[in-house]
PDBQT receptor file of N, H, CA, C and O in Angstrom, charges set to zero:
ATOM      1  N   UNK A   1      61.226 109.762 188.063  1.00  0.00    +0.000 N 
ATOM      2  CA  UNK A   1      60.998 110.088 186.671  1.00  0.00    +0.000 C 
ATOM      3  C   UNK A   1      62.086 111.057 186.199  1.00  0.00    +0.000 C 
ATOM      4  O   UNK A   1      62.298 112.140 186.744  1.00  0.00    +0.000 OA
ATOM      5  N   UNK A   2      62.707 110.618 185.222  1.00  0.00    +0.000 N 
ATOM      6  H   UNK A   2      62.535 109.738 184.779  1.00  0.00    +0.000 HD
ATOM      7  CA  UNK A   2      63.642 111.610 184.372  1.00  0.00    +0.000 C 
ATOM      8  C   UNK A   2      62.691 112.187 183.059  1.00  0.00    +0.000 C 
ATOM      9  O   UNK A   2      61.622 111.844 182.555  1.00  0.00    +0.000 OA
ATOM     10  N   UNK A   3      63.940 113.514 182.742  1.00  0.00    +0.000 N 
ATOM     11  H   UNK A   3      64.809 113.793 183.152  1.00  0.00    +0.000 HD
ATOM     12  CA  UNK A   3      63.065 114.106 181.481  1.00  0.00    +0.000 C 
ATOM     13  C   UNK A   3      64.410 114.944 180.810  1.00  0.00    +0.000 C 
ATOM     14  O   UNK A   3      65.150 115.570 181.569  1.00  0.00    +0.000 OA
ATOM     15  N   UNK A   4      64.618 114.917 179.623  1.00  0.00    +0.000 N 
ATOM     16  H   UNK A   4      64.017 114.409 179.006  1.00  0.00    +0.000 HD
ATOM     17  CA  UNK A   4      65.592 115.600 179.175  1.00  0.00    +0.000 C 
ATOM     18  C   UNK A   4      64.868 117.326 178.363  1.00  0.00    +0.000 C 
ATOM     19  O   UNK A   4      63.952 117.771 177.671  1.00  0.00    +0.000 OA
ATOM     20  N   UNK A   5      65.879 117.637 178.972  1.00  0.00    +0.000 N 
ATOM     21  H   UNK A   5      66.624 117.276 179.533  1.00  0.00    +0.000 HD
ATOM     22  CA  UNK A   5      64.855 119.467 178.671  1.00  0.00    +0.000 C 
ATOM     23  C   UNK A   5      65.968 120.227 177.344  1.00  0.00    +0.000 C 
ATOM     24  O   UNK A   5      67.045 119.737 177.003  1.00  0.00    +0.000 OA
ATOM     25  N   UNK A   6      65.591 121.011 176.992  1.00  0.00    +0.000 N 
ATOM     26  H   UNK A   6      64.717 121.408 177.269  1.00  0.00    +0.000 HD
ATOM     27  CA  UNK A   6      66.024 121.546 175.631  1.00  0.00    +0.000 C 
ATOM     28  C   UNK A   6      67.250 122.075 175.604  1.00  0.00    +0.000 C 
ATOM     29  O   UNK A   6      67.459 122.955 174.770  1.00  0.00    +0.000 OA
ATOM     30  N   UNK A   7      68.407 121.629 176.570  1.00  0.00    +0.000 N 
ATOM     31  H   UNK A   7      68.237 120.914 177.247  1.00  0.00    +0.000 HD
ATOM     32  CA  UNK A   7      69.762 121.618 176.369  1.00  0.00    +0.000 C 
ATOM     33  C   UNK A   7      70.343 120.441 175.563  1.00  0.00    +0.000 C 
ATOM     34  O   UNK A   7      71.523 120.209 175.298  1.00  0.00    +0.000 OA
ATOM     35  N   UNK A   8      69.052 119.640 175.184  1.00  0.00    +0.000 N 
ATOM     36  H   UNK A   8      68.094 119.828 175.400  1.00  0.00    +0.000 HD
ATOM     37  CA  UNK A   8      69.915 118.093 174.496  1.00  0.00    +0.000 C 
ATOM     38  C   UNK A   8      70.342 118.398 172.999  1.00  0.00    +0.000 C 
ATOM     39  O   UNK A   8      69.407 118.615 172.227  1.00  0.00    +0.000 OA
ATOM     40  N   UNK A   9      71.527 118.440 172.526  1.00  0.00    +0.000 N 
ATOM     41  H   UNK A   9      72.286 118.264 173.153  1.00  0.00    +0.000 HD
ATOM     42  CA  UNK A   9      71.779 118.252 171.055  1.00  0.00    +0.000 C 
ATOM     43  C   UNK A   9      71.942 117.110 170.098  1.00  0.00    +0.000 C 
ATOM     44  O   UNK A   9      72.555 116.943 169.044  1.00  0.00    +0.000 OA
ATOM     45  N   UNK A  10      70.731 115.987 171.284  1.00  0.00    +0.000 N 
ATOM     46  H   UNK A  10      70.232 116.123 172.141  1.00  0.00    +0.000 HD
ATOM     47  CA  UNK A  10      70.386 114.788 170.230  1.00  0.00    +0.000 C 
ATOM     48  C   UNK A  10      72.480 113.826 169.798  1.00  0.00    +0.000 C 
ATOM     49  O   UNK A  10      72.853 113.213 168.797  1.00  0.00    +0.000 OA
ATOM     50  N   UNK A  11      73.004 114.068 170.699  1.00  0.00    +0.000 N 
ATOM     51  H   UNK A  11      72.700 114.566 171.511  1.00  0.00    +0.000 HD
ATOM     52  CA  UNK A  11      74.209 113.007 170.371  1.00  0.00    +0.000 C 
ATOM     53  C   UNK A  11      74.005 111.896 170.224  1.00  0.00    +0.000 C 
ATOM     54  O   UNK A  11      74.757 111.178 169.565  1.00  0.00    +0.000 OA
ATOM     55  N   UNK A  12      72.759 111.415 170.900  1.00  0.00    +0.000 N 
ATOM     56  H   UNK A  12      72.149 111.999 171.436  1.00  0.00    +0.000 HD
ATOM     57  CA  UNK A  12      72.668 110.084 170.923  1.00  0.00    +0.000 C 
ATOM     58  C   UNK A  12      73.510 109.185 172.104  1.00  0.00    +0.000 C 
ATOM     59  O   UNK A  12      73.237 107.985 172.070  1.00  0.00    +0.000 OA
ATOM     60  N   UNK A  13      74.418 109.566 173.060  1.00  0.00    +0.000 N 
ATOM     61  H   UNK A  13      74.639 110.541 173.088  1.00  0.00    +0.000 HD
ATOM     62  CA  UNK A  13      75.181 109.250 173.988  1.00  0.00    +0.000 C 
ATOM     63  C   UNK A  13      74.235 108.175 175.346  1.00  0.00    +0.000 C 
ATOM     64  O   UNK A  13      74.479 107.111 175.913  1.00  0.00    +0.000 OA
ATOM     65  N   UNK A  14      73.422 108.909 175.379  1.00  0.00    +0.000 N 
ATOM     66  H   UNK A  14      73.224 109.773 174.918  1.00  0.00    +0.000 HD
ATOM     67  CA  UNK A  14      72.320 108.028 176.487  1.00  0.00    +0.000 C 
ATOM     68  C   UNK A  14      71.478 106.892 176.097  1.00  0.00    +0.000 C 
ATOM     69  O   UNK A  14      70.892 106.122 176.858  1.00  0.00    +0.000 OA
ATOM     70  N   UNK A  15      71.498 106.879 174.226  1.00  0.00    +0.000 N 
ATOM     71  H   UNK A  15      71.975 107.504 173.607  1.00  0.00    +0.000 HD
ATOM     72  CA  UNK A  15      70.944 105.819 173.960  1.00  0.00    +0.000 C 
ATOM     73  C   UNK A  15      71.058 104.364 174.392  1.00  0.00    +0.000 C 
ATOM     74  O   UNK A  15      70.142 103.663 174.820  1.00  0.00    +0.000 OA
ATOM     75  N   UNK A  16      72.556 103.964 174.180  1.00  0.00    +0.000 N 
ATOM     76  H   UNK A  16      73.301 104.534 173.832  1.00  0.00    +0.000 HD
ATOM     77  CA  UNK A  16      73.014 102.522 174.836  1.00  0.00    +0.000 C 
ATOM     78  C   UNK A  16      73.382 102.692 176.617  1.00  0.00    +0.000 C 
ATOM     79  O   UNK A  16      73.978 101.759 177.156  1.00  0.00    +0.000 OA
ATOM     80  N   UNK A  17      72.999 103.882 177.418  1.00  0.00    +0.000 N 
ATOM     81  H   UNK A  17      72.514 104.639 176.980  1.00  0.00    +0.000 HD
ATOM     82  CA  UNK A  17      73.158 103.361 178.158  1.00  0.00    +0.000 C 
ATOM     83  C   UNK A  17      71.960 103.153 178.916  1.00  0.00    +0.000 C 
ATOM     84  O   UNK A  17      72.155 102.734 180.057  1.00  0.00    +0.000 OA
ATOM     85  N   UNK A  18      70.498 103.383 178.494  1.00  0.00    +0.000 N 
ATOM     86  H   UNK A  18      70.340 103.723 177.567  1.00  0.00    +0.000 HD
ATOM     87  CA  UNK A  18      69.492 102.958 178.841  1.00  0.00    +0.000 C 
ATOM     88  C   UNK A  18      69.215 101.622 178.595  1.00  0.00    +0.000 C 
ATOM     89  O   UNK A  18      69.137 101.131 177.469  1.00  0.00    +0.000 OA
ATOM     90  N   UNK A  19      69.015 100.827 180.004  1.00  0.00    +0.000 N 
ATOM     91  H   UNK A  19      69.078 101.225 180.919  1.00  0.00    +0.000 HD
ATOM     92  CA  UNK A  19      68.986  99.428 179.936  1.00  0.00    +0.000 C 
ATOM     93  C   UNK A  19      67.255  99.055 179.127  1.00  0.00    +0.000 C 
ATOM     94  O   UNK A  19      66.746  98.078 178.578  1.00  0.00    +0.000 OA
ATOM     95  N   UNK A  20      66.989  99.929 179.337  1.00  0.00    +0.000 N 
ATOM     96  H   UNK A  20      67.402 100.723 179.783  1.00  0.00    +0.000 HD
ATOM     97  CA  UNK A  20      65.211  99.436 179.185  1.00  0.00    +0.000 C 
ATOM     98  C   UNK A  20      64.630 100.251 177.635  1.00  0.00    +0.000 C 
ATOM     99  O   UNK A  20      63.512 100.224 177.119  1.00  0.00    +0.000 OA
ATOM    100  N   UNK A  21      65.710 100.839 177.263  1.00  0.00    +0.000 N 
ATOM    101  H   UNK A  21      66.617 100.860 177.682  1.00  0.00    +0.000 HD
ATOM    102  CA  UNK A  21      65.434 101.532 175.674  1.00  0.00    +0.000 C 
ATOM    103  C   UNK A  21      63.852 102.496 175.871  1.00  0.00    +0.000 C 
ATOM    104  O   UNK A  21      62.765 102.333 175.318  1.00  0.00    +0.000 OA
ATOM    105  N   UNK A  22      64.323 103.558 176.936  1.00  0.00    +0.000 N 
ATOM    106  H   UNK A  22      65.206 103.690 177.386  1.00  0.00    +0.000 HD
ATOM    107  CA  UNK A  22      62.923 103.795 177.078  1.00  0.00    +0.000 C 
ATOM    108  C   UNK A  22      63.587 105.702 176.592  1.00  0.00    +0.000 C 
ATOM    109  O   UNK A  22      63.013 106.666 177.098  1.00  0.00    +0.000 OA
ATOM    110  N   UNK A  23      64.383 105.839 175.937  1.00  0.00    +0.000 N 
ATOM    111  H   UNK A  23      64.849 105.056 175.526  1.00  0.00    +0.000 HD
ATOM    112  CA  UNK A  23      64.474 106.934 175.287  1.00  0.00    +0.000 C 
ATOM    113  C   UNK A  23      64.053 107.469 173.603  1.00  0.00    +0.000 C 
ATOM    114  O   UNK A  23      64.766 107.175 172.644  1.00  0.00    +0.000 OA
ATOM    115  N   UNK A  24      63.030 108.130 173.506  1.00  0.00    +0.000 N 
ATOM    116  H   UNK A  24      62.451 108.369 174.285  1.00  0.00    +0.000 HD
ATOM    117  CA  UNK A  24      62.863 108.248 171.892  1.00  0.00    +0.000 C 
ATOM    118  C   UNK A  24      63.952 109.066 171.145  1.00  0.00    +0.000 C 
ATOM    119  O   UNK A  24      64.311 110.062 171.772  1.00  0.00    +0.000 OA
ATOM    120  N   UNK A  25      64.569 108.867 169.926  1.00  0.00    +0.000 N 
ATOM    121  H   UNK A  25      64.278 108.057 169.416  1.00  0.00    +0.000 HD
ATOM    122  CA  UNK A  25      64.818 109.985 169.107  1.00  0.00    +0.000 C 
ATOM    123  C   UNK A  25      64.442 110.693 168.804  1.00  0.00    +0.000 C 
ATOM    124  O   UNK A  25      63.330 110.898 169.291  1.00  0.00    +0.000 OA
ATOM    125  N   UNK A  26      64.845 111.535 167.959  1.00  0.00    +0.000 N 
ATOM    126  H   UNK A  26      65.749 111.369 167.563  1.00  0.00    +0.000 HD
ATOM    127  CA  UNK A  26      64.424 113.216 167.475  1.00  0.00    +0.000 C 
ATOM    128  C   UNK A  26      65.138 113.537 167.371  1.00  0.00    +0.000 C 
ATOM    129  O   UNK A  26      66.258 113.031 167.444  1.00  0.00    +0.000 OA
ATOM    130  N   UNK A  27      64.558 115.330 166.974  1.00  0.00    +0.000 N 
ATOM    131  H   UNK A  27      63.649 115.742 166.914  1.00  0.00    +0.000 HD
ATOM    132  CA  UNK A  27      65.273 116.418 166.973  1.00  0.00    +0.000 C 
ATOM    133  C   UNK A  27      65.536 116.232 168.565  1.00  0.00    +0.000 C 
ATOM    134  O   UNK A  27      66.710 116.039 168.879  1.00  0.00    +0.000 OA
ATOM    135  N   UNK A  28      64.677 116.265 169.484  1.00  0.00    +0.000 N 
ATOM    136  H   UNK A  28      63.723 116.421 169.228  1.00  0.00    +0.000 HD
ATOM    137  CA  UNK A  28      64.853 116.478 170.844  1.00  0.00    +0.000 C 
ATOM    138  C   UNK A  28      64.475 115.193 171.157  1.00  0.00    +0.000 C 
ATOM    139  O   UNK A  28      63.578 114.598 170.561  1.00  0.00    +0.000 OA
ATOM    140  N   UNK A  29      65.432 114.518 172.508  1.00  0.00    +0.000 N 
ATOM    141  H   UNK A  29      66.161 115.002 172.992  1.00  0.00    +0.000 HD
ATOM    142  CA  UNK A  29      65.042 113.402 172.854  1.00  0.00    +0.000 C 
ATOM    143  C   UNK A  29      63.907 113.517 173.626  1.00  0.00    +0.000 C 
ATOM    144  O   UNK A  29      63.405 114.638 173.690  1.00  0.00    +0.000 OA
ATOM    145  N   UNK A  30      63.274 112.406 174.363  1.00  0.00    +0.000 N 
ATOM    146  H   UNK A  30      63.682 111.495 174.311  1.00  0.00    +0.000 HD
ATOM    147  CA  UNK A  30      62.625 112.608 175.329  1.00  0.00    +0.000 C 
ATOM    148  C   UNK A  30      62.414 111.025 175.955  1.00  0.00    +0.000 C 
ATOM    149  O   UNK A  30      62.885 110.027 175.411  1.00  0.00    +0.000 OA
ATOM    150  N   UNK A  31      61.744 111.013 177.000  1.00  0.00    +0.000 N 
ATOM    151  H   UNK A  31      61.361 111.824 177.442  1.00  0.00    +0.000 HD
ATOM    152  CA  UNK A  31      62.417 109.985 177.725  1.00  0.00    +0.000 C 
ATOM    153  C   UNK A  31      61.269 109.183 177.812  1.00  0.00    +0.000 C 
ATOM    154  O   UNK A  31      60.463 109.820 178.490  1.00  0.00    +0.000 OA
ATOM    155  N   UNK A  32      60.682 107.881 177.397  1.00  0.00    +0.000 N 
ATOM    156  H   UNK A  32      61.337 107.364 176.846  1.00  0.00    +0.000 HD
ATOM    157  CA  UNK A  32      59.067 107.687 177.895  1.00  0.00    +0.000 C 
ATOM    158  C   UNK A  32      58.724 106.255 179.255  1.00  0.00    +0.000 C 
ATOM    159  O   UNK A  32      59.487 105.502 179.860  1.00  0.00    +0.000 OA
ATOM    160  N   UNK A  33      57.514 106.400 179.263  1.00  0.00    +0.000 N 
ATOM    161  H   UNK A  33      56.894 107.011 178.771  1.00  0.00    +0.000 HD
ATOM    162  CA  UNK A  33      57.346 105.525 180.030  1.00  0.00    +0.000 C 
ATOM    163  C   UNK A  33      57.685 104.156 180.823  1.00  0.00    +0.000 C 
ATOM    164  O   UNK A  33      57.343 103.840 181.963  1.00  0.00    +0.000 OA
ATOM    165  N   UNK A  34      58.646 103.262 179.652  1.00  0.00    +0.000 N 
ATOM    166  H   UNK A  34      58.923 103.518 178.726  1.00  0.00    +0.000 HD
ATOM    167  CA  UNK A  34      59.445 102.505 179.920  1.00  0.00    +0.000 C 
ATOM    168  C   UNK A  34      60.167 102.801 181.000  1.00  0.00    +0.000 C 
ATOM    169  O   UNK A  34      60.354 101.938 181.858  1.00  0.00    +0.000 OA
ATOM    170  N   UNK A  35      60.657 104.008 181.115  1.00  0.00    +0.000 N 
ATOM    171  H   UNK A  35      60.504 104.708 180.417  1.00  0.00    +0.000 HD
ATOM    172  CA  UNK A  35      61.832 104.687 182.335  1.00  0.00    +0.000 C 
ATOM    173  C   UNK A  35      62.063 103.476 183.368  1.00  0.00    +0.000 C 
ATOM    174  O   UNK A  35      61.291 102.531 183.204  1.00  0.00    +0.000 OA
ATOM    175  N   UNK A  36      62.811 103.380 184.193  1.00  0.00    +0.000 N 
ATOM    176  H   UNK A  36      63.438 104.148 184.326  1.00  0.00    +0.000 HD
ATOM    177  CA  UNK A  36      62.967 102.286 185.351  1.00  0.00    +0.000 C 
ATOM    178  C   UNK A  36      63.240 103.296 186.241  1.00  0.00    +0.000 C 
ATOM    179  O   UNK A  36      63.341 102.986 187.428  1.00  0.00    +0.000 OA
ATOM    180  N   UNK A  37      63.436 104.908 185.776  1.00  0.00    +0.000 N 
ATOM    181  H   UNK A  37      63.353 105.160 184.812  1.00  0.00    +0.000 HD
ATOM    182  CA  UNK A  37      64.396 105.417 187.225  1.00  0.00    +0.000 C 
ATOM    183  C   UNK A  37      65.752 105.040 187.735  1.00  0.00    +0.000 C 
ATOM    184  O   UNK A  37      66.103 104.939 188.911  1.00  0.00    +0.000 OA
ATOM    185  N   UNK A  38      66.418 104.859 186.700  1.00  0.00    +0.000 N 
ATOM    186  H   UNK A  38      66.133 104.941 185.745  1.00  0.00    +0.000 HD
ATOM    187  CA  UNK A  38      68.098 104.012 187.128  1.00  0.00    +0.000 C 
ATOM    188  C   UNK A  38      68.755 105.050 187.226  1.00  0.00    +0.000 C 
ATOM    189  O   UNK A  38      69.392 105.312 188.246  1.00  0.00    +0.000 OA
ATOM    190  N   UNK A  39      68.709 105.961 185.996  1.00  0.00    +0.000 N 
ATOM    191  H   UNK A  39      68.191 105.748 185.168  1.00  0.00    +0.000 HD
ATOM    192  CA  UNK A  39      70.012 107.242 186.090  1.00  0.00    +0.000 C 
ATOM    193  C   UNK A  39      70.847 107.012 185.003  1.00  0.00    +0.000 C 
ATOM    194  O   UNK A  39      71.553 107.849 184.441  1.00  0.00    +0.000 OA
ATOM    195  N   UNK A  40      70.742 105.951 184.763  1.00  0.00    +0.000 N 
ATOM    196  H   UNK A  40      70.168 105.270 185.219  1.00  0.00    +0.000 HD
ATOM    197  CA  UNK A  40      72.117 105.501 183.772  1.00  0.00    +0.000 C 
ATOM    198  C   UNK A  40      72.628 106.459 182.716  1.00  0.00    +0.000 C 
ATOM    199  O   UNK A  40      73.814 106.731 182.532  1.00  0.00    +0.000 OA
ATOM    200  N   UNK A  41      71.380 107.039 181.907  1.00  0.00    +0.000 N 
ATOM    201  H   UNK A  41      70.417 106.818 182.057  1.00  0.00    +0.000 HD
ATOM    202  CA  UNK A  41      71.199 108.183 180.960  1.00  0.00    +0.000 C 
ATOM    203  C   UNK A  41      71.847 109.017 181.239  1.00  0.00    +0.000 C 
ATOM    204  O   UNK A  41      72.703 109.293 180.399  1.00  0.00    +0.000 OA
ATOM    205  N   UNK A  42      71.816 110.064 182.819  1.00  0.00    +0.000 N 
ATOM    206  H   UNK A  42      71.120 109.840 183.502  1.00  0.00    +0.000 HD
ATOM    207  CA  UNK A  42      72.415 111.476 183.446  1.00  0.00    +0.000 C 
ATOM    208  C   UNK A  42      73.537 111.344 183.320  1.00  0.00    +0.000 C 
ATOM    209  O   UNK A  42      74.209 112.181 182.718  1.00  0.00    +0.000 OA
ATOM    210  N   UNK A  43      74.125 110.093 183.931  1.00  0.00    +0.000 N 
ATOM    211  H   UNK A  43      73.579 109.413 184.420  1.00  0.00    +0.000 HD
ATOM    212  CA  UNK A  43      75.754 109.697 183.697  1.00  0.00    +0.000 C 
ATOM    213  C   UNK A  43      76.710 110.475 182.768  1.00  0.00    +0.000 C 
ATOM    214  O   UNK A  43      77.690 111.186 182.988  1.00  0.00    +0.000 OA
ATOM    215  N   UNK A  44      75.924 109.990 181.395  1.00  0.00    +0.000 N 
ATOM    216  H   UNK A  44      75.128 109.412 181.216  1.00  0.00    +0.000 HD
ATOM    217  CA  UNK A  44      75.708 109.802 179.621  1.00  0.00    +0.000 C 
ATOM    218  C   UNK A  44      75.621 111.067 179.191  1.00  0.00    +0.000 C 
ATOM    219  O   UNK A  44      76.336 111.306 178.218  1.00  0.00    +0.000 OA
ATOM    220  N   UNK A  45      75.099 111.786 179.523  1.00  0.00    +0.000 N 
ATOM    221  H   UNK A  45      74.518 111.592 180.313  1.00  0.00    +0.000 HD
ATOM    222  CA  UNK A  45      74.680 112.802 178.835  1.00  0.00    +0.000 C 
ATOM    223  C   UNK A  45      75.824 113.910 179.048  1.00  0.00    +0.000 C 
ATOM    224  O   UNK A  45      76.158 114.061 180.223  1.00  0.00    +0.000 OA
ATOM    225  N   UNK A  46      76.534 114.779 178.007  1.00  0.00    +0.000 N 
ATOM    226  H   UNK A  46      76.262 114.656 177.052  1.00  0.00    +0.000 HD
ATOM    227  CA  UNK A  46      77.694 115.220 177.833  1.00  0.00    +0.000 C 
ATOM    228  C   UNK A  46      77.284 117.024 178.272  1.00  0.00    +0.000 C 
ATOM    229  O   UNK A  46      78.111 117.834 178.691  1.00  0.00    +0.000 OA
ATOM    230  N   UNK A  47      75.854 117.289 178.038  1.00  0.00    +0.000 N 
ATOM    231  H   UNK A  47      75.182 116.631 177.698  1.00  0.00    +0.000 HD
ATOM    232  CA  UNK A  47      75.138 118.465 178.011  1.00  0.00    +0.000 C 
ATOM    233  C   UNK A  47      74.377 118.642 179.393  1.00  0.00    +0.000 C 
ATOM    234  O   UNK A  47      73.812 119.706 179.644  1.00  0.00    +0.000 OA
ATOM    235  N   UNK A  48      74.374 117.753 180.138  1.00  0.00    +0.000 N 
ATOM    236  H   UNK A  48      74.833 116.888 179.934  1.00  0.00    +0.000 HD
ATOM    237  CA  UNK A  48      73.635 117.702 181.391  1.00  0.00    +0.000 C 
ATOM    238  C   UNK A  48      72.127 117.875 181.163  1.00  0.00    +0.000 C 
ATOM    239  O   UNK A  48      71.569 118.651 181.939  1.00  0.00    +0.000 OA
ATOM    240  N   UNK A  49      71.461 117.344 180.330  1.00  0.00    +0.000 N 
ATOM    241  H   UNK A  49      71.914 116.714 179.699  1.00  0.00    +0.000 HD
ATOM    242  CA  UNK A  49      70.286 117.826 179.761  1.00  0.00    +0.000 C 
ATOM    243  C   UNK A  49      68.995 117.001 180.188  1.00  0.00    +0.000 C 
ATOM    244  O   UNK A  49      67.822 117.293 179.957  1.00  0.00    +0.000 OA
ATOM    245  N   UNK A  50      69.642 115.591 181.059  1.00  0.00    +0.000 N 
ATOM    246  H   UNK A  50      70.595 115.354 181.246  1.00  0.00    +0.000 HD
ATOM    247  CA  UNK A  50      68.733 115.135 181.545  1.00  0.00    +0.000 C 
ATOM    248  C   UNK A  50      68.722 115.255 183.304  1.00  0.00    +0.000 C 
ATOM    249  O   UNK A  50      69.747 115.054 183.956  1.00  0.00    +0.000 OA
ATOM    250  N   UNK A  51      67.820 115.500 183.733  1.00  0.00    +0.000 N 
ATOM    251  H   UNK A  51      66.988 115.663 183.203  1.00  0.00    +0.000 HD
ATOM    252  CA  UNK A  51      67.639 115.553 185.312  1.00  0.00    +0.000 C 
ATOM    253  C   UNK A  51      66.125 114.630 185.705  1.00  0.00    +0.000 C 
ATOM    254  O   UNK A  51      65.183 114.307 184.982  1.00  0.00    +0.000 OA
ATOM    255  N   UNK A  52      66.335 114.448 186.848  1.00  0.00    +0.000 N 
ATOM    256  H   UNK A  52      67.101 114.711 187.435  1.00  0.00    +0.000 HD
ATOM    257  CA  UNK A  52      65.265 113.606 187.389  1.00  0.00    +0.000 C 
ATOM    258  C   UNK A  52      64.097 114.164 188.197  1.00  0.00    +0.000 C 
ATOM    259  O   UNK A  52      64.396 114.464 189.353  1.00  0.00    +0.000 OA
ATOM    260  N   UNK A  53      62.945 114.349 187.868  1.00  0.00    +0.000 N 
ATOM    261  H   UNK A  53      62.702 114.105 186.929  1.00  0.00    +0.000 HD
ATOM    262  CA  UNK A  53      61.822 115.158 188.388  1.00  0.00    +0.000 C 
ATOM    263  C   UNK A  53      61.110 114.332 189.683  1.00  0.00    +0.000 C 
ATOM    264  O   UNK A  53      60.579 113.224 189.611  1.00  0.00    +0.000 OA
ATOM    265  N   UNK A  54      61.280 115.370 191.160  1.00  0.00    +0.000 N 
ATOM    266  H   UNK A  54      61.712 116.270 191.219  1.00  0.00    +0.000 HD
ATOM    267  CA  UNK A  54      61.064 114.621 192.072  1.00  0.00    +0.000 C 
ATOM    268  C   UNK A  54      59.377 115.169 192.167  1.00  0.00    +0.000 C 
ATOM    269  O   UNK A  54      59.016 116.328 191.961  1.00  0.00    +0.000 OA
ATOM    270  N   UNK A  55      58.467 113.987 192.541  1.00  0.00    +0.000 N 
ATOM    271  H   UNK A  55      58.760 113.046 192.709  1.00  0.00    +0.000 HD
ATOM    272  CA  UNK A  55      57.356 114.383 192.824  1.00  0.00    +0.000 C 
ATOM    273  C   UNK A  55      56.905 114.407 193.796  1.00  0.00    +0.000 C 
ATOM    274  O   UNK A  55      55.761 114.839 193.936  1.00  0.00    +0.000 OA
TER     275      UNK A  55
């Protein structure tokens, strides 16, 4: 499971590279259920704002 935490300034950069469109807009993104767990997003992200929560 990924989650983007309140370093995101909403660029929009991780949008196209989520294969499964499982990121919402906003002021703050956030990442939902759709997720696959790929990573593709962390890549993407210019702010490092998304990380992956190990359970």
């Amino acid at each position: 499971m990924y989650i983007i935490d309140e370093t995101c300034n909403a660029c929009g950069k991780c949008i196209p590279e989520c294969p499964v469109s499982a990121i919402n807009q906003g002021a703050k993104y956030a990442i939902n259920a759709l997720c696959n767990d790929c990573g593709a997003c962390v890549d993407a992200c210019p702010e490092n704002a998304i990380s992956e929560v190990k359970s």
